[in-house]
Structure formats: structure tokens, C-alpha cells
N, C-alpha and C positions, 0 to 999 in steps of 0.2 A: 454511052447511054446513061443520063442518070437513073440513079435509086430512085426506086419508093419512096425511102425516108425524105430525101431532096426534093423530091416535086414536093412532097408535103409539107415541107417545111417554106418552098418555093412560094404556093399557094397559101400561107399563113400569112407569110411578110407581106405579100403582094396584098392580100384581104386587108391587114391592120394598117399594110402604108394609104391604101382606098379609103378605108374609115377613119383615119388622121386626116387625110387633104379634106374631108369633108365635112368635118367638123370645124379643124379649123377656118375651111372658106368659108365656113355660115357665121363663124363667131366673126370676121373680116367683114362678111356681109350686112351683118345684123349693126354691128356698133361705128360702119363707115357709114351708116348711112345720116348718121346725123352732121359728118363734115360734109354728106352730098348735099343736103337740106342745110348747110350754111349753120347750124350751132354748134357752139363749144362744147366737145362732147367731154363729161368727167375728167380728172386728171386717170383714175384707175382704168376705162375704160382705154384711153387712151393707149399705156402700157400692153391690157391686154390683146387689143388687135394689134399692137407691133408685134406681140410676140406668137400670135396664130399665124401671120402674114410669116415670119421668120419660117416658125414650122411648118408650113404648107411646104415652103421649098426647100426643107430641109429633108422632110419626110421623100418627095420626089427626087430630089438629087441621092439622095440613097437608098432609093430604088432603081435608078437610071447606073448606077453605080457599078452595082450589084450583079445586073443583067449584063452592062460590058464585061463585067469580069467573066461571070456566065458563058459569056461568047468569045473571051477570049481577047478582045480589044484593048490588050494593056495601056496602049498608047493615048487611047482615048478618055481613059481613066485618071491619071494625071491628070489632065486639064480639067475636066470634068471634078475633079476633087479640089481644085480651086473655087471656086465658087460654093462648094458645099463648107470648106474651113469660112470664107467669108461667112456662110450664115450660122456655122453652127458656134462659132464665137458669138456673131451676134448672140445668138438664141439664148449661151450663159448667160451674158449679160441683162438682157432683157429680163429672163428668169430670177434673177440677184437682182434687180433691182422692182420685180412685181413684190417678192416677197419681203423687201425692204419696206415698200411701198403698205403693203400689208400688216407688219408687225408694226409701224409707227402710228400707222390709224387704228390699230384692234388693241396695242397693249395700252396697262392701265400703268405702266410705270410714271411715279411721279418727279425721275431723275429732270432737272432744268435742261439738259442734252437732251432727252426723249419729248418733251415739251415743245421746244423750239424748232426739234427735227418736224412735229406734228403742224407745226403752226408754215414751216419752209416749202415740206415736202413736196406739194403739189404746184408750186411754181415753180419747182424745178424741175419737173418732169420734161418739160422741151431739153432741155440743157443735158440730163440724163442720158436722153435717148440721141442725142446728137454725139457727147462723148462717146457712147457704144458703137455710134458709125466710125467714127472715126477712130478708136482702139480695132476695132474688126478690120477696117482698110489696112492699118498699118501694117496689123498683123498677117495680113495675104500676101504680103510684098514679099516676103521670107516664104511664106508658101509657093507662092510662083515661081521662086528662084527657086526651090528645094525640088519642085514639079520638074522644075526645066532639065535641072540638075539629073532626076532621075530617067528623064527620056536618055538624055545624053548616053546614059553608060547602059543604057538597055540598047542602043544603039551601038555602041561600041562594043559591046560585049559578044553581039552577032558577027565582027567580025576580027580572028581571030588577032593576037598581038598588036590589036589597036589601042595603046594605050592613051587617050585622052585628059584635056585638063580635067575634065568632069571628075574623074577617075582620080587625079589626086588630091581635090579639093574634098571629095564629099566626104570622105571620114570626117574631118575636121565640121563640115559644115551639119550634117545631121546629128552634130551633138550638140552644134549654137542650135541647131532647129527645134530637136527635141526639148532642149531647156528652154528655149522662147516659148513651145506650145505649154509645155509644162503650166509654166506661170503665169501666161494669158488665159488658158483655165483653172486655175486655182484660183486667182485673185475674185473673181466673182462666185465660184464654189465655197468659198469657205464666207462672202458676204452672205449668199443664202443660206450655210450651215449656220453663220451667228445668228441669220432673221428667223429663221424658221424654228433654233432652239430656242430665243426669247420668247417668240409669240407661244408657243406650245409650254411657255414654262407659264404665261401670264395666263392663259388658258386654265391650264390648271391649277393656277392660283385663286382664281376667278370660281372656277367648279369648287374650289373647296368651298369658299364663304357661300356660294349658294346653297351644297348643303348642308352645311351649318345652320339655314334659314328654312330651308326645305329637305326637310328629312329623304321626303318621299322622291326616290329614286326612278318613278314614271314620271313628274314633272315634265313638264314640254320644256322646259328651259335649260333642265340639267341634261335630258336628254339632245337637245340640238348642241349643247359645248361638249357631250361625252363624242359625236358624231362628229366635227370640227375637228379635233383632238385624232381621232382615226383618221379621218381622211388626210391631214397634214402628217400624220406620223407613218401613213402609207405611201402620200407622195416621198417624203425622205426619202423611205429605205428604197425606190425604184431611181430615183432621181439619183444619190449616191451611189447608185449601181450603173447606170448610165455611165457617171462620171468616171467610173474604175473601170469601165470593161472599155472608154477609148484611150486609159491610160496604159492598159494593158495592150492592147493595139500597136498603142504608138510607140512603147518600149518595145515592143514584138518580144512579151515576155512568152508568148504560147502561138504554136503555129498550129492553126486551123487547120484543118482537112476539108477538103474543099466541099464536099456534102455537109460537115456543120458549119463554112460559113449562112448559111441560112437562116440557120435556129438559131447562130451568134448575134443574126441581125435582129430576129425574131424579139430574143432575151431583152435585147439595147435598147430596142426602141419602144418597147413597151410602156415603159413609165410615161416617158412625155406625151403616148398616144391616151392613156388615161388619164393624166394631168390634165388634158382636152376635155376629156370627157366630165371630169369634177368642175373647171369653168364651167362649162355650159352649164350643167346641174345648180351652180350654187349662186347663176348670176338672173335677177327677178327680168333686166331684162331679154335675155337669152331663154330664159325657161318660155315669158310668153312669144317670143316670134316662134318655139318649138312650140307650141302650145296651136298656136294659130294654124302654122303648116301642117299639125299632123289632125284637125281641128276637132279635138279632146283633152279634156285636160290630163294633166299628167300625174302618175301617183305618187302622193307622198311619202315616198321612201324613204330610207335614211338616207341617202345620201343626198339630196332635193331638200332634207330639213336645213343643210348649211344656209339656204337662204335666210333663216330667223339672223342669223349676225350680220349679214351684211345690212338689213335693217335696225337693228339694236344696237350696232359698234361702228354705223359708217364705212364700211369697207373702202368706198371710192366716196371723194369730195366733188363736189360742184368746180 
């Protein structure tokens, strides 16, 4: 019988994986509808329903996950965890390249590289997102094998002195595996950790010359870049947590106790489920189809004021 503490942590992930899928399907919803209605919708726009579409079945494949383990269906979890490594490399990448996408249209850097990347950027966004398929695929291919790899000797292992190929390849190969995953998330982690510290410097570069001109610390102008600045510096530290605790996993530096794997999922997934939540919030047109459905307007919070820069610094181009 489980705990207490399990069902409840059970009933967490389950509630915040429910309110990721449904955020993220509304933001899919809200910003496909202009390739249903036939225009070209933004290049930013673009980006971010790839990367709600990614997280929707990111978030359900590790809930799906979760519950086989729950019950026991090791076997199923393997294969099942193929298709989750497909999206959630996607998802890096998508992620590294929204906030690439971000810091070249909001910084005010006057380097000829930052320029040119500004002038590039949105015609590349097809090409971006089509590299990240195709890094994601490749990258599954060594996942499947590695999956396959593990049924084998969980096979073999039920029966006694059956020593298999599986059995003496895999040392060797879950160290090519672990370094492959290593690197295939790193290399877009650490593009988001340069984008996300540029834009957050230029930011504050930004806030200083405003008050320098505007003393007064109520300003509506100082206060929507003081509110930007939080919200990016609170995405970081969840999003780097994210990226440690499936590095932690994946080295199997710490072994769970099966009652906190829950809260472990609980912990992980949290960032990217409010990273969802600050999109909707800071995008004009997401707030209004929220706006419409719930039919009131919504209150200007701080976190709802990030919409003044998506106005004032273009966030997404034409």
C-alpha cells in the first residue's frame, strides 16, 4: 500500500502534469490557428507553439511513465521512454533556441554579430526548427538501442546463468550512451545559459540609463524591466534545476526511494510548467483569447506587466 506522503505527492504531479497539458494546448491552440486560417504567423510565435506542442507530450509521457513504474511494468517503460528522450531533447532545443530568439530581438547590443544575427534570425527559424528534428531523431537512435539493450538483460537476468550479448556490451555502451546524452543536453543548455545571461545583462543595462532619467522607482517603465528581470532570473534558476536533476538521473548519482520518486518528478518539472505559465502571461495575444474565454479582463499583475516589452522591444517579428 502506498503512503500518505505518496498519494500526495502522487496527486501533485498528476494536478501540475493536468495544468501543463492545458496550458500548453491552449497556447498550440491559440497561435495554430492562424496556419489553420492560412497566414504566416510571427517567426516568435512560431517557436513558441513548437515548444508547447513538444511539452504537452513531454509532460504526458512522464506522467505515463511514472504510473508504469507505479505498477510495476518495467518493460513498458523502456519503450515508453523512447519517445519521451525524443521530445525532451527536442524541448532543450526548442527552449535554446526561443531564448536565443529573445535576446537577439530585446538586447540593445551594438556588436555587428548581434546586428546581423537581428537582421537573420527570423528567416531562420524554419531551418532552426528543422535542425532540432533532426538532432532529436538521431539522437533516439542510441536511445532505442540503449532501451533495447536494457529489456535484454532484464530478461536475462530472470533467468539464472544466462549470460547474454546484451550482458557484455552494455558497460561499454552506457558510457557511449551517457556521454552522447550528456552532450546532446548540454550543447543547447549552455546556448540558453549565454542567451538568457546576455539578455538579463542588457536588461539591466537598460534599467540602469532609465533611472538615471527617471529617478522615480514607481515608473511604469522601470517597473515592467524590474518585473522581466525576475521573471527571466526565476525562469533560470527552475530551468537549471530541471537540467541537473536529469543529469543527476542519468548518472544515477542518487537512488530514489520509491515514495520520493514523486516529489522528484514533482521538483523537475515544475520550472517548465511555469515557464508555460509566464508565456501565456507575457504574450498580448494569449492574454486576449485568455481574456475572451474566461470573459473578464485579467489583472494587471506583475507578472502580466511583461507584456509592456514585448511591445516596446518587439519580442516576435513579422
Amino acid at each position: 500500500m502506498p503512503s500518505s506522503l505518496m498519494l500526495i505527492f502522487m496527486a501533485t504531479f498528476s494536478l501540475e502534469t493536468l495544468i501543463a497539458m492545458l496550458q500548453n494546448g491552449f497556447i498550440v491552440a491559440v497561435l495554430g490557428r492562424e496556419w489553420v486560417q492560412g497566414r504566416t504567423p510571427p517567426s516568435g510565435d512560431v517557436i513558441v507553439a513548437c515548444l508547447a506542442a513538444s511539452r504537452f507530450c513531454l509532460h504526458g509521457l512522464a506522467l505515463l511513465n511514472s504510473f508504469l513504474g507505479f505498477f510495476k511494468f518495467s518493460s513498458k517503460i523502456y519503450y515508453f521512454s523512447i519517445p519521451w528522450d525524443f521530445i525532451n531533447t527536442l524541448n532543450f532545443w526548442l527552449t535554446a533556441w526561443l531564448a536565443v530568439f529573445y535576446c537577439v530581438k530585446i538586447s540593445t547590443f551594438s556588436h555587428p554579430t548581434f546586428l546581423w544575427l537581428k537582421w537573420r534570425i527570423s528567416q531562420s527559424v524554419p531551418r532552426l526548427l528543422l535542425g532540432s528534428l533532426i538532432i532529436s531523431g538521431v539522437t533516439v537512435i542510441s536511445s532505442a538501442t540503449g532501451n533495447s539493450i536494457a529489456v535484454l538483460r532484464s530478461t536475462s537476468q530472470s533467468s539464472p546463468g544466462n549470460h547474454t550479448l546484451a550482458d557484455r556490451i552494455s558497460p561499454f555502451f552506457w558510457h557511449f550512451f551517457l556521454s552522447q546524452e550528456l552532450l546532446v543536453l548540454l550543447l543547447p543548455f549552455l546556448l540558453f545559459l549565454v542567451s538568457t545571461l546576455l539578455l538579463m545583462f542588457s536588461l539591466h543595462q537598460h534599467l540602469q540609463q532609465m533611472r538615471a532619467h527617471r529617478p522615480s522607482p514607481h515608473d511604469p517603465s522601470t517597473q515592467v524591466h524590474i518585473t522581466a528581470l525576475k521573471s527571466l532570473s526565476f525562469f533560470f534558476v527552475f530551468y537549471t534545476s530541471y537540467f541537473l536533476s536529469l543529469i543527476i538521473v542519468s548518472m544515477q548519482i542518487t537512488a530514489l526511494q520509491h515514495q520520493w520518486h514523486w516529489a522528484w518528478e514533482v521538483v523537475t518539472y515544475a520550472g517548465i510548467c511555469l515557464h508555460s505559465s509566464i508565456l501565456v502571461l507575457s504574450s498580448p495575444k494569449l492574454r486576449k483569447a485568455l481574456k475572451t474565454i474566461f470573459g473578464k479582463p485579467l489583472t494587471k499583475d506583475a507578472s502580466s506587466q511583461v507584456i509592456s516589452i514585448n511591445n516596446q522591444y518587439q519580442w516576435t517579428s513579422p
